[in-house]
C-alpha positions in Angstrom: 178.3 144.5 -46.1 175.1 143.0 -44.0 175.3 143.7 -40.5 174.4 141.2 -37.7 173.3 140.6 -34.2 174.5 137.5 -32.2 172.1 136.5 -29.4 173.5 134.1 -26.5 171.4 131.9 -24.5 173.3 130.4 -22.1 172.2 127.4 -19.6 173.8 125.1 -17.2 174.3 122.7 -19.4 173.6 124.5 -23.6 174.4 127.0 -24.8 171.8 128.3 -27.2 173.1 131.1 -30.3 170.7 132.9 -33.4 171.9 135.2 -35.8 169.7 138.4 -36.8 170.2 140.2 -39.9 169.7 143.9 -39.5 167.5 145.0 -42.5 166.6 148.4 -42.9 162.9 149.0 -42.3 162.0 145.2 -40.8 163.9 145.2 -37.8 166.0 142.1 -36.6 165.4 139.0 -39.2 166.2 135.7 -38.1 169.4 134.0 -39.8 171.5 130.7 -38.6 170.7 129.6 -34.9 171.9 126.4 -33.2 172.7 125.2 -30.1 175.7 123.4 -28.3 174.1 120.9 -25.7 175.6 118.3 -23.6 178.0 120.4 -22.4 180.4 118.0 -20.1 179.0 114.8 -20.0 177.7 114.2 -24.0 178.8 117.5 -26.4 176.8 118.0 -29.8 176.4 120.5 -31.8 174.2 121.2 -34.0 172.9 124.2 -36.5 170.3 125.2 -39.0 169.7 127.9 -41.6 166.7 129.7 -41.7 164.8 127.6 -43.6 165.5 124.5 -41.7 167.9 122.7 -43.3 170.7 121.2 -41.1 173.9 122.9 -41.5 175.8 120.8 -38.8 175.0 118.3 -36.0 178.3 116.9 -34.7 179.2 114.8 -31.7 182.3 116.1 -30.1 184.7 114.5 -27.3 183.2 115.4 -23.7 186.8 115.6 -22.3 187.2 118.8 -24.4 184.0 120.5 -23.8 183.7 121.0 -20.2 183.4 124.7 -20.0 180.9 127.0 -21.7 184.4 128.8 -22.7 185.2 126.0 -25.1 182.2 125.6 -26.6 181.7 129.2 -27.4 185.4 128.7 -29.1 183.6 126.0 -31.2 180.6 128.2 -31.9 182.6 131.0 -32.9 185.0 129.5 -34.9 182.1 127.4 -37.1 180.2 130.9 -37.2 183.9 132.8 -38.3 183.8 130.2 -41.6 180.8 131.8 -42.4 181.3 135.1 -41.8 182.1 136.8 -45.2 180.7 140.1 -46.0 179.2 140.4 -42.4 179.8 142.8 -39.5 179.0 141.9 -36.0 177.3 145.0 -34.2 177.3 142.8 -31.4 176.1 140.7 -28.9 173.0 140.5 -27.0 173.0 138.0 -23.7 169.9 136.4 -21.8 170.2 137.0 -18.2 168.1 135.6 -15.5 168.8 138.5 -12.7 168.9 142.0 -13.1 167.6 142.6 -9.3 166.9 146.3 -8.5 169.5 147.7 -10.4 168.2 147.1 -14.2 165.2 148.0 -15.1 165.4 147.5 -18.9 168.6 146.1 -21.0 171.9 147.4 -20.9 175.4 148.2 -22.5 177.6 145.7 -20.6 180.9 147.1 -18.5 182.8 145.9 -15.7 180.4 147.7 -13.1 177.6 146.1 -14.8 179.1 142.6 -14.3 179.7 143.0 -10.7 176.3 144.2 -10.2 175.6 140.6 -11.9 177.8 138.5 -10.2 176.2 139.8 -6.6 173.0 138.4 -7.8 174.2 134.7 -8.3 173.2 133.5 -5.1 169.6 134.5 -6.4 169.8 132.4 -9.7 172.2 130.1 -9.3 171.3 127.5 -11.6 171.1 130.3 -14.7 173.2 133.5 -13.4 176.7 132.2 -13.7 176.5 130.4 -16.7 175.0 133.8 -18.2 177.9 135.3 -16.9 180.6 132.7 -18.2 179.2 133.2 -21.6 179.7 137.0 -21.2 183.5 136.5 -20.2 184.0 134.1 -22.8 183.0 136.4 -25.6 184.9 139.4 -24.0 187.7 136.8 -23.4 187.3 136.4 -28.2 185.5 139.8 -29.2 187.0 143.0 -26.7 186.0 145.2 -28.7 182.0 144.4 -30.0 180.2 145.7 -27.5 177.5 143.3 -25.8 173.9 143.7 -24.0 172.5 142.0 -21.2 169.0 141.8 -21.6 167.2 140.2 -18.2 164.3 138.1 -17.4 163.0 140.2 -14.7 162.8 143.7 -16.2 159.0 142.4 -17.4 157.7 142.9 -14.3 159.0 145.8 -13.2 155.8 147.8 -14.4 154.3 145.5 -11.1 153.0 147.6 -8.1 154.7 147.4 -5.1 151.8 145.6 -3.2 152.7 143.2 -5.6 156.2 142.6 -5.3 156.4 142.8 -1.6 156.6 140.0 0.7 155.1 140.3 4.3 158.3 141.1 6.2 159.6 144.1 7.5 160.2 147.1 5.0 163.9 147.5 5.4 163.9 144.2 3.4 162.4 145.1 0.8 164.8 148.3 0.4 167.7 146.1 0.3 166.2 144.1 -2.4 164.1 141.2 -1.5 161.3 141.4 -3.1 158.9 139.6 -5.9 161.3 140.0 -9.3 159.6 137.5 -11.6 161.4 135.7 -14.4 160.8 134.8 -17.7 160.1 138.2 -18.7 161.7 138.2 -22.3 159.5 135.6 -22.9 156.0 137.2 -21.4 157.4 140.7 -23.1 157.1 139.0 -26.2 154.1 137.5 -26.5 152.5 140.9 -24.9 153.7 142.3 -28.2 152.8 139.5 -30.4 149.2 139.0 -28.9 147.7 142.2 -30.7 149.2 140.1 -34.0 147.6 137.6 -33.6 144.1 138.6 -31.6 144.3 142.7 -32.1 140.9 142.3 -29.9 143.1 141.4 -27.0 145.5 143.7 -27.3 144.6 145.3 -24.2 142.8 142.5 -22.2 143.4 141.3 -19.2 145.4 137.7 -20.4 147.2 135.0 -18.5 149.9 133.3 -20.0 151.5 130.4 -18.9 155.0 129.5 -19.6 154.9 125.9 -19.6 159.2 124.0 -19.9 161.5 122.5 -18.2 161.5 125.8 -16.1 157.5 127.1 -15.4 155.7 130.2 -14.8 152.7 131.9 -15.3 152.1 135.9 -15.5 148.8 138.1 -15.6 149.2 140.6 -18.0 146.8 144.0 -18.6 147.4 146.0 -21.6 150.3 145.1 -22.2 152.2 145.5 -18.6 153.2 142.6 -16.3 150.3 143.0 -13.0 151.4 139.8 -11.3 153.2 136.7 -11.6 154.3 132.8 -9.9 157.8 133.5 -9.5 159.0 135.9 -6.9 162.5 137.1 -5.3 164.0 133.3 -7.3 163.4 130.9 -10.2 162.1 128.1 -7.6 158.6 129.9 -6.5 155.7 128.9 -8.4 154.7 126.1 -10.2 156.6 122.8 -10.0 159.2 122.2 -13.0 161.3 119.9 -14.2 163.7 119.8 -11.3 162.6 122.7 -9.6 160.0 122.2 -6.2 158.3 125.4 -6.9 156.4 126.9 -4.0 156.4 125.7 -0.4 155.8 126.9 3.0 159.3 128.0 4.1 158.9 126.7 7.7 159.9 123.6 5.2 163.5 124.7 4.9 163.5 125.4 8.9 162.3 121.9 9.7 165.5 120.8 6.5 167.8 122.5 8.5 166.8 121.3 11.7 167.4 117.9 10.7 170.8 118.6 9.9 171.1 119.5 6.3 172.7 122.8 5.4 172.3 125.5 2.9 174.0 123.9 0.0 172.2 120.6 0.4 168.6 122.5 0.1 169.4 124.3 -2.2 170.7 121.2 -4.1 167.0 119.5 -3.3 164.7 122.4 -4.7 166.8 122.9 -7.7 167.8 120.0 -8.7 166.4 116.6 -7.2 162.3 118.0 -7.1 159.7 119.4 -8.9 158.8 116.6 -12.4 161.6 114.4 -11.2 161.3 115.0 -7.7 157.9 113.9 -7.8 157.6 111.2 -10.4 161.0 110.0 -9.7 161.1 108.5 -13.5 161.9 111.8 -15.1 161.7 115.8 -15.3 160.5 115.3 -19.5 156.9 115.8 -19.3 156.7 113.7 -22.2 157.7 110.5 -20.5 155.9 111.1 -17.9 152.4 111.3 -19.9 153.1 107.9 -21.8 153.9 106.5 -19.2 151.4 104.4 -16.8 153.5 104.6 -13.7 151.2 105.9 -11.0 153.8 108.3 -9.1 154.2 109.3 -13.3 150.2 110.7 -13.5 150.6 112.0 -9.9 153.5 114.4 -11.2 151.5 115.5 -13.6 147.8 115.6 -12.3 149.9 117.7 -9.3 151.5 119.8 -12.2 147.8 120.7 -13.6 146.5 121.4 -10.3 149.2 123.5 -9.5 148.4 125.5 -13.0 144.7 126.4 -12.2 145.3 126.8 -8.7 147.8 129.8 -10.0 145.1 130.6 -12.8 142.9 131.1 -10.3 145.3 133.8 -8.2 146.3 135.6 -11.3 142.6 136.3 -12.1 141.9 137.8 -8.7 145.0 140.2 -9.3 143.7 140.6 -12.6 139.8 141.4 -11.4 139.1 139.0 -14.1 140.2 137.3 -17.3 139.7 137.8 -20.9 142.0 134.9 -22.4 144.5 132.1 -21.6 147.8 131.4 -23.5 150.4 129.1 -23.3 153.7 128.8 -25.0 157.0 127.7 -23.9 158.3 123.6 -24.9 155.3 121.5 -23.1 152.9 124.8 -23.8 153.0 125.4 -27.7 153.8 121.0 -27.9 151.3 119.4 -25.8 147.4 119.2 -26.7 147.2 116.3 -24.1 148.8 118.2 -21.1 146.6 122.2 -22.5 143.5 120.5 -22.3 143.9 119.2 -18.7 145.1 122.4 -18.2 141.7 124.1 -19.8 139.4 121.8 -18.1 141.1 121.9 -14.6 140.0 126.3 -15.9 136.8 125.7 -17.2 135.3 127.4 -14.1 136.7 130.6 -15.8 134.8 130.1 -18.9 137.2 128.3 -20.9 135.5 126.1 -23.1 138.0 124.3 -25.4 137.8 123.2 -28.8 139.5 119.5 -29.1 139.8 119.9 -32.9 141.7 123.1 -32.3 143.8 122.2 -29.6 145.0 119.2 -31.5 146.0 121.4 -34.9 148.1 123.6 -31.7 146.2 126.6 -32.4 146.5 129.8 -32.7 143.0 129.8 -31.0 142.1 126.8 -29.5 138.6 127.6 -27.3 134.9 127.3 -28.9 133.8 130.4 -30.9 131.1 131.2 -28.1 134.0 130.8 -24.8 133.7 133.4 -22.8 137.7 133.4 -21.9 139.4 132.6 -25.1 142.4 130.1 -25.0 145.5 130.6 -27.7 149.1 128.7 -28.4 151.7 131.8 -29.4 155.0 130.3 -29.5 157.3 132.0 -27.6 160.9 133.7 -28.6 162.9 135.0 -26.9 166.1 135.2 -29.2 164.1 137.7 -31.1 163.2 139.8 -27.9 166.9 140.0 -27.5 167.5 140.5 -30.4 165.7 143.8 -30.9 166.8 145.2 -27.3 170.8 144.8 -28.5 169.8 146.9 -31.3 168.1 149.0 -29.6 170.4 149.9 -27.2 173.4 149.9 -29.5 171.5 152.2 -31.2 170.8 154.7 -28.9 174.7 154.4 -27.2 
């Protein structure tokens, strides 16, 4: 009987789900992954083997998908018809928060999920549907045991100059500090890099997670120095919906006109950043077809935005050895990494064209004095491997 991992993505409006063989020797291998998105307004599911081939892509009635609760039910009952001679060891979970408390990934309990649910009003377009999917699978499964493995315990190998803000130190003990997201995805490519280019496997590297959601992080040997997103998912660069980084004496002058908490929030999550900007769309792919002028704005003030950070995360890095990018408009668009290299050229990245149009891996000029790569990202995998590590050891 072949035993199996389920990993859970879980999003405000998809819920994303791989399967992992374990095989003895090889670690985690990939298996059946799909994705249920849509949730509440246009449900579809759809699933692949892993060779490619479609397995299901269904359009379902919105009126009974409107919780992540229901379409887990879906999920697991398509994966149930499919489960003979398996064994679930369990479930792994990506979650946005782990604040101060978690470190690394862990066994999931009912003091672990309270821990969680205090950090929602730091990630609250990610955290509670992280949580939902958690319940949910409780709510089908009590007894496989499940992981949480976060987005921020990357960055916990950052000094403490570098996660401190400039307020008084008694903030900082009770937890507001620099976290950094994206971490599964960053840990990832830190481990794939010597793969791929074993000459940087301990150079000092930025990488820039470029989707719907942003970030960049400078990397040495391995180990997170520095990164665009601090104490919530909105600092940083501009995303598809999300402002990224502004003065704060911005949100005093919003709430001296009036608006309140939920409002602001409401604007830097949801109604800025690509869309905000544009006001056409938050899909970097319309937005560089199109001709609109506020359209090129969004994105020449997306570019500048990347080498501006570039240029930070070199100074933390006391220099730079090589450039990726991965992530949807990262690993996807030649048009939008070249603007990206040129607005770095200063650094010394010179960029092949021919290259950069084939996506890589290496896409700068054999004599560039900071390389510049495409690693796709995945983070399934990274989960993946922590559930069964920490099954393992428990």
């Amino acid at each position: 009987m072949s035993e199996i991992v389920l990993v859970i993505n879980a999003g405000s409006s998809s819920i994303k789900f791989s399967l992992f063989t374990l095989a003895p020797g090889e670690g985690p291998v990939p298996g059946i992954k799909g994705q249920m998105e849509g949730i509440g307004t246009a449900p579809r599911f759809k699933a692949r083997d892993e060779s490619g081939t479609v397995l299901a892509d269904e359009v379902l009635p919105a009126a009974d998908y409107t919780t992540h609760a229901a379409c887990l039910r879906h999920i697991g009952a398509w994966l149930r018809g499919r489960a003979d001679g398996i064994r679930l060891l369990g479930v792994g979970h990506r979650v946005v928060h782990g604040g101060i408390d978690f470190e690394r990934p862990v066994r999931i309990d009912a003091g672990v999920m309270a821990k969680l649910e205090a950090l929602v009003p730091l990630a609250p377009l990610h955290q509670p549907h992280n949580l939902a999917a958690i319940r949910a699978v409780d709510e089908a499964l009590p007894d496989v045991p499940q992981v949480a493995c976060f987005d921020t315990s990357f960055h916990r190998t950052q000094s403490k100059v570098a996660q401190s803000f400039g307020l008084p130190g008694a903030y900082y003990e009770q937890g507001v500090r620099r976290y950094g997201f994206h971490g599964l995805s960053y840990e990832y490519i830190a481990q794939r890099l010597p793969e791929v280019a074993p000459q940087l496997a301990s150079a000092r590297v930025i990488v820039a997670h470029l989707g719907n959601g942003a970030s960049m992080c400078a990397i040495a040997h391995g180990r997170s120095i520095a990164s665009t997103m601090g104490f919530t998912a909105v600092e940083g660069l501009p995303m598809g919906t999300r402002s990224g980084s502004l003065d704060p004496g911005v949100v005093l002058y919003l709430l001296q006109q009036g608006m309140d908490a939920a409002a602001i929030e409401d604007l830097l999550y949801k109604r800025s950043g690509l869309l905000g900007l544009s006001g056409i769309s938050n899909d970097m792919r319309k937005l560089l077809d199109s001709s609109d002028d506020a359209a090129r704005f969004a994105v020449d003030y997306f570019v500048y935005r990347i080498a501006r950070e570039a240029g930070s995360l070199a100074a933390a890095l006391g220099g730079v050895d090589a450039l990726v990018f991965s992530a949807g408009i990262g690993e996807n668009s030649a048009q939008l990494r070249a603007r990206a290299c040129a607005a770095s050229a200063w650094l010394g990245v010179e960029l092949d064209e021919q290259a950069n149009q084939a996506h890589g891996p290496c896409i700068s000029k054999p004599g560039s004095r900071v390389s510049a790569w495409v690693i796709p990202t995945n983070e399934e995998l990274m989960i993946a491997r922590h559930t069964v590590r920490v099954l393992g050891a428990s």
